[in-house]
C-alpha positions in Angstrom: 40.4 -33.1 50.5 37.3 -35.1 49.4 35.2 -33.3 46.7 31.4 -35.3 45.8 31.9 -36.9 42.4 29.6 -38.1 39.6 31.2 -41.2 40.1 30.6 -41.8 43.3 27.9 -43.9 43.1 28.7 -47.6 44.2 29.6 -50.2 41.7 29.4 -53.8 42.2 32.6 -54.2 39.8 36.7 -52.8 39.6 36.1 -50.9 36.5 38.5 -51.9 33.0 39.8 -49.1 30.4 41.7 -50.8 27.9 43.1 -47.8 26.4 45.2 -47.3 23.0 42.6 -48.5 20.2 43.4 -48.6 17.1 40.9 -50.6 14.9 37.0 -51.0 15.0 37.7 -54.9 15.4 39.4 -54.1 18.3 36.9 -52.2 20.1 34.5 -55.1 19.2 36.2 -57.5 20.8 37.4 -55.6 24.0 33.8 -54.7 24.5 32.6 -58.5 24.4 35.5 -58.9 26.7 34.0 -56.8 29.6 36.0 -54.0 29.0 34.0 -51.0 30.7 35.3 -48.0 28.8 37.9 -47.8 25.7 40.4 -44.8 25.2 41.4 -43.3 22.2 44.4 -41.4 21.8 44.9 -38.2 20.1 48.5 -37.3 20.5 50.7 -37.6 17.5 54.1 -38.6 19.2 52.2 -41.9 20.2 51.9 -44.7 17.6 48.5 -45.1 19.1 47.5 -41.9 17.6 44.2 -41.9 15.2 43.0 -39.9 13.0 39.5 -38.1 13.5 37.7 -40.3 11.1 39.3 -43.7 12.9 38.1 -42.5 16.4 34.8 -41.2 15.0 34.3 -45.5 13.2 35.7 -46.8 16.5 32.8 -44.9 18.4 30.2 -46.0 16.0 31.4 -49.6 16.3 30.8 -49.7 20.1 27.5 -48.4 19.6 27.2 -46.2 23.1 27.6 -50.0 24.7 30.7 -48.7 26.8 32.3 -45.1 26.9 34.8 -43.9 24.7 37.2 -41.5 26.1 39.8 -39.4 23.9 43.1 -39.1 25.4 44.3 -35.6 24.3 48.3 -34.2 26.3 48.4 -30.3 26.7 45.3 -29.4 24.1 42.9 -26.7 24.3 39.3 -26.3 25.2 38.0 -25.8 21.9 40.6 -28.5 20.0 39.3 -31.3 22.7 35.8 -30.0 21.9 35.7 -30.2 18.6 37.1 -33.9 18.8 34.5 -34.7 21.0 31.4 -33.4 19.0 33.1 -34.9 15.8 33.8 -38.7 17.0 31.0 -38.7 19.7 33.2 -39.4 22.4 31.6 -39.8 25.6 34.1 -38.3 28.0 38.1 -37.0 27.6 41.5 -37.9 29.7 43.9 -34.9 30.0 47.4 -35.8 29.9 49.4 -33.3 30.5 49.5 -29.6 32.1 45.9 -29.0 32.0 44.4 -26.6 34.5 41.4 -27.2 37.0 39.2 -24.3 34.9 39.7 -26.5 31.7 38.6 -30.0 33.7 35.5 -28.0 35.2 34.6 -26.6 31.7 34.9 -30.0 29.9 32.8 -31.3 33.4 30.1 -29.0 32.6 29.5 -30.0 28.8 28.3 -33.3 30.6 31.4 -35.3 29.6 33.3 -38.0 32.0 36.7 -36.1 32.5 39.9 -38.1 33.6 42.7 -35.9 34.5 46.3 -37.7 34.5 48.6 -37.1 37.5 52.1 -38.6 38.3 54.3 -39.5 41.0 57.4 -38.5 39.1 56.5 -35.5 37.4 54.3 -32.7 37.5 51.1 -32.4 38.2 51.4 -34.8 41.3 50.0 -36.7 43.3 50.1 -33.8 46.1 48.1 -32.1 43.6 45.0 -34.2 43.6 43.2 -31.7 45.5 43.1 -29.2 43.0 41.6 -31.6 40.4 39.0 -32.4 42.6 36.1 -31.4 39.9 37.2 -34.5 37.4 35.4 -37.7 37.4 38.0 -39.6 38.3 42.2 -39.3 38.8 44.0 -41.2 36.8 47.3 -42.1 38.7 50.8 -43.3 37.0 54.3 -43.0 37.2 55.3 -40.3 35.1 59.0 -41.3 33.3 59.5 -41.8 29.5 59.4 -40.0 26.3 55.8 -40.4 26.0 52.9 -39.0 28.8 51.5 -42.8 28.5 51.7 -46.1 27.6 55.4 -46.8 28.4 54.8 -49.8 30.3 56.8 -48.4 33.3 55.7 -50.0 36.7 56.3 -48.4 39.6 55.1 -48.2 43.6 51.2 -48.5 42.6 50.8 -48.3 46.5 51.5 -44.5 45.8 48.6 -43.6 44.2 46.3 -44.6 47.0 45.9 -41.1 48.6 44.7 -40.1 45.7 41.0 -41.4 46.2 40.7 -39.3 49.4 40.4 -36.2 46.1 38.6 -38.2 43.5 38.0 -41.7 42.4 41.1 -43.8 41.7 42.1 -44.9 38.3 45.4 -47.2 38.9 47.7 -47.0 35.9 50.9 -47.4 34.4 52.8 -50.9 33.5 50.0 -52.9 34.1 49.9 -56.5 32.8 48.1 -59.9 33.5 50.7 -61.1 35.7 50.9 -57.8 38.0 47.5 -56.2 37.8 46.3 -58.3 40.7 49.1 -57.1 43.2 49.1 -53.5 42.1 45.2 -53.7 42.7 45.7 -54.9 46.0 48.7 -52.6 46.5 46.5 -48.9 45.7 43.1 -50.3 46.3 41.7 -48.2 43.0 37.9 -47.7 41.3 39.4 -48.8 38.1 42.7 -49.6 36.0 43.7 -48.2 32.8 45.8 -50.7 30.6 47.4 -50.0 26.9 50.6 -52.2 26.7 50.4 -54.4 29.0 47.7 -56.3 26.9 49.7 -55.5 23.5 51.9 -58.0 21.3 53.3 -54.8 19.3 52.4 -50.8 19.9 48.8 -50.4 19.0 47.9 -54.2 18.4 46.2 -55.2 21.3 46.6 -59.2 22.2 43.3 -60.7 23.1 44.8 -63.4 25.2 46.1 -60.8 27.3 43.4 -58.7 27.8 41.5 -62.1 28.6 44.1 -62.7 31.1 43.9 -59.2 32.1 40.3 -59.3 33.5 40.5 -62.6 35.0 42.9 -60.9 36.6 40.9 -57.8 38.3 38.4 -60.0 39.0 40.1 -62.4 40.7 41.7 -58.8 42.5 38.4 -57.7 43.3 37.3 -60.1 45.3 39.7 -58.9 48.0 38.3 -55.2 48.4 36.4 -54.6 51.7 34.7 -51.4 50.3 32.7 -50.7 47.3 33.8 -49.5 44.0 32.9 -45.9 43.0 31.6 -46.4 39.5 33.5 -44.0 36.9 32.0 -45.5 33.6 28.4 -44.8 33.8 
């Protein structure tokens, strides 16, 4: 099932979430790195979880230069609202159980809305249909205690239906040294990376997320169609 999609305008570029900010100085310097959007997580189990006054800096560092998008697992409407008007967070990913009524709502407060699916877990990639209404799927694999950033790879290749619903964010044990293959492998709009470009949970490596866009870029060059652009 194909559904029209905010994002379905061409891009010239494979887009770059680096996800799992922590500090202002990090968002500074993933920015100037050609990151194209920055996720911050709002999920206590995860030691990437922040507080609402360290997303709300973290926005006001990046200045509206690239979108920040709150990562938020099984929250309600008016919760993922209120962190949204507070931090002035330009879109949300929904990580867990969410239903299609709560991604149309958050669609029609004007926000970029990821929704999370999983080829080991529920809701799957067969579900993609029914999510239709988001700006974008994100796809990983699905195992671990947490719903992200366990640096699990899996059989990106998977994921590629997944574009025939939505534009394709590729996900899930990404790194410097794999990102090109698993591009090549699901042929996505964008990838979202948190440890792969870490040296500990949290604390992002800048030599890796240098690496890391070389990387795409490099990746890109292979692509025979054009990008749908998720990050406005």
């Amino acid at each position: 099932m194909s559904c029209k999609q905010a994002g379905d305008s061409a891009g010239s570029r494979l887009q770059v979430k680096i996800c799992g900010i922590t500090t202002q100085e990090q968002a500074k310097r993933c920015v100037e790195l050609g990151a194209h959007a920055l996720g911050c997580v709002f999920h206590p189990p995860s030691p990437r979880n922040l507080e609402t006054d360290q997303a709300r800096e973290i926005c006001h560092v990046v200045g509206g230069k690239v979108p920040v998008i709150g990562v938020f697992v099984d929250r309600g409407y008016d919760y993922i609202m209120q962190k949204v008007e507070k931090c002035s967070l330009a879109g949300v990913q929904l990580h867990g159980s969410e239903s299609p009524a709560v991604v149309r709502a958050l669609r029609q407060e004007g926000l970029i809305v990821i929704k999370a699916l999983f080829a080991k877990k529920k809701p799957g990639i067969d579900d993609a249909s029914l999510y239709c209404d988001a700006s974008a799927l994100l796809v990983e694999c699905g195992r671990g205690a947490l719903p992200g950033g366990n640096a699990m790879a899996w059989n990106w290749a998977d994921a590629k239906p997944v574009a025939g619903a939505a534009p394709l964010i590729l996900a899930g044990g990404l790194a410097p040294d794999n990102v090109e293959g698993a591009v090549q492998s699901a042929m996505p709009d964008a990838v979202d990376v948190s440890s792969g470009v870490e040296f500990s949970p949290g604390k992002k490596d800048m030599a890796k997320v240098m690496s890391f866009m070389a990387a795409v870029e490099k990746a890109a060059k292979t692509y025979s169609k054009p990008f749908r652009r998720i990050f406005l």
